[in-house]
MIVOFI-104954 format. One line per field, with one value per residue: x, z, y of N, C-alpha, C in turn; residue in one letter. Coordinates in steps of 0.1 Angstrom, whole numbers, plus 2048, in hexadecimal, padded with zeros to 3 digits. Atoms other than C-alpha are relative to their C-alpha. Last residue first. Layout:
REM residues N
nu: c(X; ...)
nw: c(Z; ...)
nv: c(Y; ...)
cau: c(X; ...)
caw: c(Z; ...)
cav: c(Y; ...)
cu: c(X; ...)
cw: c(Z; ...)
cv: c(Y; ...)
r: c(A; ...)
//
This chain:
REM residues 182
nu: c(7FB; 805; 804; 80D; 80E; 805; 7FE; 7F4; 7F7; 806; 7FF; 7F1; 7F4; 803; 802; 7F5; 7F3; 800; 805; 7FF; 80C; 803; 7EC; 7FF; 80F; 800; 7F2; 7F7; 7FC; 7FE; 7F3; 803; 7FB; 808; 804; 7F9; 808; 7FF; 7FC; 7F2; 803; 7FE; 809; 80B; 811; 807; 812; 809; 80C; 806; 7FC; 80B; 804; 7F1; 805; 80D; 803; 7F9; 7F1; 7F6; 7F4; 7F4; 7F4; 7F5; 7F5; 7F6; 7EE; 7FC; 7F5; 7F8; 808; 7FF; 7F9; 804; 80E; 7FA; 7F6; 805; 80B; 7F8; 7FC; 801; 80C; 800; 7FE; 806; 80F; 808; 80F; 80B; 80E; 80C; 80D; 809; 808; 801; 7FC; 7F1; 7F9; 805; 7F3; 7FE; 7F5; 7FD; 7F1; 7F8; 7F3; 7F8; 7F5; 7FE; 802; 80D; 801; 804; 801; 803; 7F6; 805; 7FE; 7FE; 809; 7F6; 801; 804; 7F5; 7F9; 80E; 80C; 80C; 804; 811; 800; 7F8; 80D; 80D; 7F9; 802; 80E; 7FE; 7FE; 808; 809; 7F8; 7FD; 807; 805; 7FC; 7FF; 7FB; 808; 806; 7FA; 800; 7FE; 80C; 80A; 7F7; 809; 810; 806; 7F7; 803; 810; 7FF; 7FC; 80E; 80C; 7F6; 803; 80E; 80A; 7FE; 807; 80E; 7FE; 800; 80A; 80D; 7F7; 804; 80F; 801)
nw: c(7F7; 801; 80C; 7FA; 7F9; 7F4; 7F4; 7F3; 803; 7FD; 80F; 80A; 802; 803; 812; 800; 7FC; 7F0; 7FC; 810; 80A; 80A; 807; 80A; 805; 80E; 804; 7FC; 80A; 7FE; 7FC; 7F5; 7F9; 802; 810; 804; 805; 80B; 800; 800; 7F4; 7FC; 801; 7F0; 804; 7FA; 802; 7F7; 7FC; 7F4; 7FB; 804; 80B; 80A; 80D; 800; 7FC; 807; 802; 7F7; 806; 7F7; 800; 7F8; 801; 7FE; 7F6; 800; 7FC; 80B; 809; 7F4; 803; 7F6; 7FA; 7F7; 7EF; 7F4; 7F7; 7F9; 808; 7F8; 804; 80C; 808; 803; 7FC; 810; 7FB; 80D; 801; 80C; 7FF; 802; 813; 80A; 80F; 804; 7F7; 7F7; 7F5; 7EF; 801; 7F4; 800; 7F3; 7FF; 7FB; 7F5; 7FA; 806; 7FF; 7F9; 7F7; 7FA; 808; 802; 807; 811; 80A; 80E; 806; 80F; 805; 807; 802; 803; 7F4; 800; 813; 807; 806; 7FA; 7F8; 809; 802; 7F8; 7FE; 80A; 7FF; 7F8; 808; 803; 7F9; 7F9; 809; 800; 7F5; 7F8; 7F6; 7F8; 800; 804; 7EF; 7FB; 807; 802; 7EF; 7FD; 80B; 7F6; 7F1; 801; 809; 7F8; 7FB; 805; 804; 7EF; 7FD; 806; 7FB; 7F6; 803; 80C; 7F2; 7FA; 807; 7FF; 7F2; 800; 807)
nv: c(7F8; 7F2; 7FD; 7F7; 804; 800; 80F; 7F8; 7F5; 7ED; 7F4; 804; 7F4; 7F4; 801; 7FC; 7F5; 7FC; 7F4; 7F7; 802; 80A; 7FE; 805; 808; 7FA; 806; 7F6; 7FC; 7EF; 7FF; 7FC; 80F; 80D; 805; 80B; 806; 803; 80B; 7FE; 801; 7EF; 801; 7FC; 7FA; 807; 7FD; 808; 7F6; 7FF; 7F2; 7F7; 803; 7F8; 807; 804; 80E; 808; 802; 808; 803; 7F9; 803; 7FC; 80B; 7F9; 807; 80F; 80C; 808; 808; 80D; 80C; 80B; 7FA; 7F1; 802; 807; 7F4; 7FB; 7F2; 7F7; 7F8; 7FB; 809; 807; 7FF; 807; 802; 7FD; 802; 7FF; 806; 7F6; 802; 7F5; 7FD; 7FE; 808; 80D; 80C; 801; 80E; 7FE; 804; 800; 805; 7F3; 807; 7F4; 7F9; 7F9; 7F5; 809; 80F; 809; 80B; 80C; 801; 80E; 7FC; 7FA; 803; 7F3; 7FD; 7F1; 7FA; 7FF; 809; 804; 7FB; 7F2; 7F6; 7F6; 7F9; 7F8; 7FA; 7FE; 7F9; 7F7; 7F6; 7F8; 7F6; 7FA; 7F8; 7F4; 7ED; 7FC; 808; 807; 7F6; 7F7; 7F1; 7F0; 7FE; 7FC; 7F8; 7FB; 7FD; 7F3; 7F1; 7FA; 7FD; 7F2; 7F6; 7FA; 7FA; 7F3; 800; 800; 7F3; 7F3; 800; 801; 7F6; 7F7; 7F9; 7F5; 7F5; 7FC; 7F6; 7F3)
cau: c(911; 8FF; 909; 91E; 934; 951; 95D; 95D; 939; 923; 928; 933; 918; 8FD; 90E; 90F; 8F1; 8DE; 8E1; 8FB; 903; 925; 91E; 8F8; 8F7; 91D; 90F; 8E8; 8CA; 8BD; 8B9; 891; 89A; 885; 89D; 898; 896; 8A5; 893; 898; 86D; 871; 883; 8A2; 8B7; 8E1; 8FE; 923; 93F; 962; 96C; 95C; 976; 988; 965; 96E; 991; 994; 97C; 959; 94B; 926; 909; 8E5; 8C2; 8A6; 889; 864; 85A; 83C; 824; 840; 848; 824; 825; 849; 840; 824; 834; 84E; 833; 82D; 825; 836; 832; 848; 864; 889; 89F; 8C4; 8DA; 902; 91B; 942; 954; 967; 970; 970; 950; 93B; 947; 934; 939; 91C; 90C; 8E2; 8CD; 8A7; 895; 872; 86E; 87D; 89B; 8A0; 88E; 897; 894; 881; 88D; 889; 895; 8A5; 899; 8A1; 89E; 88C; 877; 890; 8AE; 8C4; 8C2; 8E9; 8E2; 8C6; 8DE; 8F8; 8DF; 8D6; 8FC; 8FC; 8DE; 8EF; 911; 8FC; 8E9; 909; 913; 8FB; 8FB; 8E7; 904; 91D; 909; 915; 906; 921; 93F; 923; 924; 94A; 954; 93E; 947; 96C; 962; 950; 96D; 986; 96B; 96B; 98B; 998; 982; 98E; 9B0; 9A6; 997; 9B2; 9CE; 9B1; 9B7; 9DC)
caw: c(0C2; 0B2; 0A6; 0C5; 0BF; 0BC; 09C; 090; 07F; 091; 07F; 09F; 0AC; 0A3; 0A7; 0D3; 0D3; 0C3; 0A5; 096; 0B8; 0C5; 0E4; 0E9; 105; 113; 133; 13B; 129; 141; 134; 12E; 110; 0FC; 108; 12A; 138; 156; 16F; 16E; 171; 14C; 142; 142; 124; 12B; 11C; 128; 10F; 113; 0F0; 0E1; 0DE; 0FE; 112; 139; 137; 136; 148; 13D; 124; 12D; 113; 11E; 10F; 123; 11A; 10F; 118; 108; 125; 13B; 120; 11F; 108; 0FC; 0F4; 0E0; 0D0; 0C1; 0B0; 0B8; 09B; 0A9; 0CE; 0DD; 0EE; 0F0; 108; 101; 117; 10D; 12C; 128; 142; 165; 179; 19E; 1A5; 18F; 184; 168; 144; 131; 110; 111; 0F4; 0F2; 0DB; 0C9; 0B4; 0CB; 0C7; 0B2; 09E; 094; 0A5; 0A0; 0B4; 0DD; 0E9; 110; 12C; 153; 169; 189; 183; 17B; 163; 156; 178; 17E; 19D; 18A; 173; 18C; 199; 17B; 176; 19A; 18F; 170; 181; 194; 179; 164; 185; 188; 161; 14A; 131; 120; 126; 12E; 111; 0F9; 114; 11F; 0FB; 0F5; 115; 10A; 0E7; 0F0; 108; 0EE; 0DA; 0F0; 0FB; 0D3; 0CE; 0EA; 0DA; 0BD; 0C7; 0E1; 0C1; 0AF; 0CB; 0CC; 0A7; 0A9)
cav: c(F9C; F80; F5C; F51; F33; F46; F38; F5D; F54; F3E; F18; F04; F13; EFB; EDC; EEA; EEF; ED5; EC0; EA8; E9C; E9C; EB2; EB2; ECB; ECE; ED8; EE1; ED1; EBC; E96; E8A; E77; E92; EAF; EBF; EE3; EEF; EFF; F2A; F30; F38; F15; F16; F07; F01; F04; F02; F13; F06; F0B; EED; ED3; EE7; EDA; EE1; EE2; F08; F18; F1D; F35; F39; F32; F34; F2F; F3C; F2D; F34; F53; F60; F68; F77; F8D; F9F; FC1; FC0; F99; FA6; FC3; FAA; F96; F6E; F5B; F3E; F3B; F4C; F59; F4D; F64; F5F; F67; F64; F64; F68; F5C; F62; F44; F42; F2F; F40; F61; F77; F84; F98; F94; F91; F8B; F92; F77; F76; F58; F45; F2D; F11; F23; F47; F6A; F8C; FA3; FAE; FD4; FC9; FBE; FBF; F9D; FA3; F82; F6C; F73; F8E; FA1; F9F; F89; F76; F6A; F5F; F4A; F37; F33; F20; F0F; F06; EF4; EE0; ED5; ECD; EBF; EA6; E9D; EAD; EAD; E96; E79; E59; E3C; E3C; E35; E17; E10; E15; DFE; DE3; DE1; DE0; DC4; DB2; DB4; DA8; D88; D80; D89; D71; D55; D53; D53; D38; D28; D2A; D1C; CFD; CF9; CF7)
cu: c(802; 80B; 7FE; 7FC; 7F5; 7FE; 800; 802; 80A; 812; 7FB; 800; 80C; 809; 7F8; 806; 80D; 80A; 801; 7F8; 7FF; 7F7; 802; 80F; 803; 7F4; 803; 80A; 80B; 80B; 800; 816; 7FE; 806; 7F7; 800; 802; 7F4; 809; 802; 812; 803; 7FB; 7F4; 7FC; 7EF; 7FB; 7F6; 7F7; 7F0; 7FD; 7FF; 7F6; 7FA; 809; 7FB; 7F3; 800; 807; 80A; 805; 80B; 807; 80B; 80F; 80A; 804; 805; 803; 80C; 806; 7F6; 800; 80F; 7FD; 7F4; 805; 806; 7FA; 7FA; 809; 808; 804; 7FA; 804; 7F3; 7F9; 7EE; 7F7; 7EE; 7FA; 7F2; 7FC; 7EF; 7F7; 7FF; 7F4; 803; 814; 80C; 7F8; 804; 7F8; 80F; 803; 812; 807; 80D; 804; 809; 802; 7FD; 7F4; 7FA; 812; 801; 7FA; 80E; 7FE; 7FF; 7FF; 7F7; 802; 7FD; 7FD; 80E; 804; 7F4; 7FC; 7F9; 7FE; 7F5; 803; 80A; 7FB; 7FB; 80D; 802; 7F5; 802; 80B; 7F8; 7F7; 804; 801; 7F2; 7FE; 806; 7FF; 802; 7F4; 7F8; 803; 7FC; 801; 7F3; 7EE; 806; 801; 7F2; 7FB; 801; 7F8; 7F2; 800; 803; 7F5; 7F6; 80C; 7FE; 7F8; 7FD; 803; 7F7; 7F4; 807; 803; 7F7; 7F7; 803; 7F9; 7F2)
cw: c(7FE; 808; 7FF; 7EE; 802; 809; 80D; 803; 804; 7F8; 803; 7F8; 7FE; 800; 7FA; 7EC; 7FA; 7FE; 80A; 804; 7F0; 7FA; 7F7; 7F6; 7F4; 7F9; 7F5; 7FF; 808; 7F8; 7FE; 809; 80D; 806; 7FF; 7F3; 7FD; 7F7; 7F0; 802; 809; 812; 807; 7F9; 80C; 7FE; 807; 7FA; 80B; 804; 80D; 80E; 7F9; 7F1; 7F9; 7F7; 801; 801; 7F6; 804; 80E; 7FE; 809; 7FD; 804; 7FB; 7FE; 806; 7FF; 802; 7F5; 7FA; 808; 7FF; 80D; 80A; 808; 80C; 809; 809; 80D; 7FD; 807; 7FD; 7F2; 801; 7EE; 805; 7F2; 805; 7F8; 80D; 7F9; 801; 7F9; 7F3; 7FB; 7F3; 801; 801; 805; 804; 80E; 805; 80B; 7FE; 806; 801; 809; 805; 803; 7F3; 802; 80E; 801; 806; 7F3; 801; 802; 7F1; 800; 7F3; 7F7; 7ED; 7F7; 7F5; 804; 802; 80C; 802; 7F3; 7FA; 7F8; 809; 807; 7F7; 7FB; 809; 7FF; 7EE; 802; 80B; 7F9; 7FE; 80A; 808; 7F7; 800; 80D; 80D; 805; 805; 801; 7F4; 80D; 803; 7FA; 7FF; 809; 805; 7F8; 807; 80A; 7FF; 7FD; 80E; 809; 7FB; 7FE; 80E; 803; 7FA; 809; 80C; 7FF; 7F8; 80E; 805; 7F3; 7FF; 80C; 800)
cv: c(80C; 808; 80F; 807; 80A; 7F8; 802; 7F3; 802; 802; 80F; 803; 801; 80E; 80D; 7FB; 805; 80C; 804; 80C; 809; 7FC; 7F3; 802; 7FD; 7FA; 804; 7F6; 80B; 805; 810; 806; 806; 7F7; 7F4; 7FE; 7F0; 7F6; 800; 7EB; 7FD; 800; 80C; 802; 801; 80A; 7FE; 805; 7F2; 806; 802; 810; 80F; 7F9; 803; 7FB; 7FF; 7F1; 7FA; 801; 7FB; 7F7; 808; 7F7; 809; 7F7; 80B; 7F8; 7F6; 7FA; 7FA; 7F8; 7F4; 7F2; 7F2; 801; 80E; 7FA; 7F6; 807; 805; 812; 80A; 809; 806; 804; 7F9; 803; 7FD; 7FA; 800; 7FC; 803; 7F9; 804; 7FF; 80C; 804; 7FF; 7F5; 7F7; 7F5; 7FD; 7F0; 80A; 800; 806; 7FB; 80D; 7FF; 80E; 807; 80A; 807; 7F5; 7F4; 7F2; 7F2; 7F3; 804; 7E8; 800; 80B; 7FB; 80F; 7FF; 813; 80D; 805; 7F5; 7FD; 801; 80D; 804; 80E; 810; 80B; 811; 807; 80B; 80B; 807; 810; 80F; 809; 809; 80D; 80B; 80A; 7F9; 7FB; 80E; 80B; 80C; 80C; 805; 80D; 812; 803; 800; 80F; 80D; 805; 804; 812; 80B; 801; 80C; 810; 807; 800; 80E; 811; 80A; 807; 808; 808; 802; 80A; 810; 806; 805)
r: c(X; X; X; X; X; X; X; X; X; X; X; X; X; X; X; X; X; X; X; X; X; X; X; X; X; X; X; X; X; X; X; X; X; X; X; X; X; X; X; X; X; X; X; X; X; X; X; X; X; X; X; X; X; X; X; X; X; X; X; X; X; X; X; X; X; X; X; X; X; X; X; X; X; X; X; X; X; X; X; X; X; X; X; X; X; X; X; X; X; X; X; X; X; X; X; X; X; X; X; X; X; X; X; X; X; X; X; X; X; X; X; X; X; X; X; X; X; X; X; X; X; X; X; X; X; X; X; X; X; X; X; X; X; X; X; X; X; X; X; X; X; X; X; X; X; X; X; X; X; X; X; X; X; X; X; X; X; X; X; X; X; X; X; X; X; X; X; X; X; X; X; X; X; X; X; X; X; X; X; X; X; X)
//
């Protein structure tokens, strides 16, 4: 009988650590930044700078006062466009800067206060259905992605499950959107 306990014993033990195993390594992939999330951002990058809302022939629009996490200065962008067959809606949001910074001074030099470019586009279906299919992703003014403190590119579902970030952020806009302005 006591053998038949410890290979009992034993099989939880070695059960469990498997389970443990499988969760942590589960726990350790990240839900954005990944090869195709970057893939998927250049081409969105480039779609941009086709309808002239990024790069260096993008057009602009009145800026206003914004709020941290975001610029203090923003311009905001709504538009749909097609990458790779699908048809969705596109948010720009241009984050200027630094603190302090006055509306007149980004009208007067926005290539000096640019920060990021932050960007939501509504996916297909299946891509994130938790969180409405949107894709994020931060650029940086020159159109790279940005990173977070762990060095992981901030395009996909950025910080899906976390308490802060993106996508915990607009899970309280108004409408249940996701989008706070419009």
């Amino acid at each position: 009988m006591k053998s038949v306990r410890i290979f009992t014993l034993k099989s939880i033990l070695i059960s469990g650590a498997i389970a443990l195993g499988t969760v942590t390594a589960s726990g350790q992939m990240a839900p954005f930044g990944e090869k195709n999330d970057v893939a998927y951002s250049k081409l969105l990058w480039a779609a941009m700078e086709k309808l002239n809302l990024a790069g260096p022939d993008a057009i602009n629009s009145f800026p206003y006062e914004g709020t941290e996490p975001h610029g203090f200065v923003l311009e905001t962008f709504y538009t749909k466009t097609t990458i790779n067959g699908h048809t969705g809606e596109l948010v720009i949001k241009r984050n200027y800067g630094p603190k302090g910074v006055e509306v007149e001074a980004v009208q007067a030099d926005r290539k000096k206060h640019l920060g990021a470019i932050t960007v939501m586009f509504k996916r297909e279906a299946g891509f994130d259905s938790d969180n409405q299919n949107w894709f994020w992703a931060k650029y940086l003014p020159d159109g790279s992605l940005d990173k977070n403190p762990k060095g992981m590119m901030l395009a996909g579902k950025v910080a899906k499950g976390a308490d802060k970030g993106c996508i915990a952020c607009h899970t309280s806009a108004p409408g249940g959107n996701y989008i706070f302005t419009k």
